[in-house]
N, C-alpha and C positions, 0 to 999 in steps of 0.2 A: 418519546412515544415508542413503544415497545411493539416490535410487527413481528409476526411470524405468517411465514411466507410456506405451504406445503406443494411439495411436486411429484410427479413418478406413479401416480395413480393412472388405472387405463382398463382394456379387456382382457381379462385371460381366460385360456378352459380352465377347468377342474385340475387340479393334482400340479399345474404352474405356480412358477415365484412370481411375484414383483415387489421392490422395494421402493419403498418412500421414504422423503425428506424435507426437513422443515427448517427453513435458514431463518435465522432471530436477528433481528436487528433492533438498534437504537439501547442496547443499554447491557451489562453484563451478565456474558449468556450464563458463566461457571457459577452466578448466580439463584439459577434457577433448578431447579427441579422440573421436569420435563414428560409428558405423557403423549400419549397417545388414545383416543379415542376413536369411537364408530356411531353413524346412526342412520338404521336402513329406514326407507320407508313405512312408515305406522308402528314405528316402534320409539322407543327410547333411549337415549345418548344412552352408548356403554364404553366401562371401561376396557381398553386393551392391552396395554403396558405402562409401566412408568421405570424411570431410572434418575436416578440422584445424583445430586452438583457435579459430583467428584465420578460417577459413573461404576462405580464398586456395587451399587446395590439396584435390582431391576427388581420387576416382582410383572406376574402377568393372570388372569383369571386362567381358569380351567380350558375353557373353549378351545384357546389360543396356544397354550404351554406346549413348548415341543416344537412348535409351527413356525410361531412367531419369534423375533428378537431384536428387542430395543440397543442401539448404542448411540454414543454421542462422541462429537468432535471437539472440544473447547476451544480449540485453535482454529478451526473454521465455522465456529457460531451454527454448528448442526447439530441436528437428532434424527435416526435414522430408523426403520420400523422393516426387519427383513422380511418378507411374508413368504412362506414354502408351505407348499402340499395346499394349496390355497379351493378352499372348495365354496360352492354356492351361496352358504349361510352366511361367506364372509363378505356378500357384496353391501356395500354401505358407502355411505363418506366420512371418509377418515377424517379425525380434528387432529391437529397439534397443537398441547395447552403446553403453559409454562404456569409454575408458581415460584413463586418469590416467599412463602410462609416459613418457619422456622422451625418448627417442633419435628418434624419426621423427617425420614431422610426420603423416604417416596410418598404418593398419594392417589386413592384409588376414588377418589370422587370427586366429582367433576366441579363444584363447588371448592374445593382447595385449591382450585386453579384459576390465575389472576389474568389471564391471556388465552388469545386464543386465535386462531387462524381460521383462512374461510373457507379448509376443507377440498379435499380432491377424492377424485370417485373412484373405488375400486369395483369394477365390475366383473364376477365371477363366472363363465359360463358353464352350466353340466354335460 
């Protein structure tokens, strides 16, 4: 059984970091492909980053580029999601998915993703 565990969510003002983390257990993490996701109230899961087995290739929507940054650990079964210049729009709760699929080396929709965690709260204040 394949758990992903997310931490490091909390309050901050506008223009703060915080950084999140998501430890993977029960099965091999270097074989997952790894994202990040958000979803504020009355809106719709979006995506935020993702980065691949080997961790060479990230990719992030517009919103986030620049701000944001995905890395992983293989040796400590993590994935990490840096957040800087952190402003209001980004208050949500963040998912950490993993996939296990084979054809891509990242993936930007939430459905390519085979796991998933129960999410920690970033709250942004202006």
């Amino acid at each position: 059984q394949v758990q992903l565990v997310e931490s490091g969510g909390g309050l901050v003002q506008a223009g703060g970091s915080l950084r999140l983390s998501c430890l993977v257990s029960g099965s091999t993490f270097s074989s997952y492909v790894m994202g990040w996701f958000r979803q504020a109230p009355g809106k719709e899961r979006e995506f935020v980053a993702t980065i691949s087995k080997s961790g060479g290739n990230t990719d992030y929507p517009a919103s986030v580029k620049g701000r944001f940054t995905i890395s992983r650990d293989n040796t400590k079964n993590t994935v990490s999601l840096q957040m800087n210049n952190l402003k209001p729009e980004d208050t949500a709760v963040y998912y950490c998915a993993a996939s296990n699929r084979w054809y891509a080396r990242t993936y930007v929709i939430g459905s390519q993703y085979d796991y998933w965690g129960q999410g920690t709260q970033v709250t942004v204040s202006a």
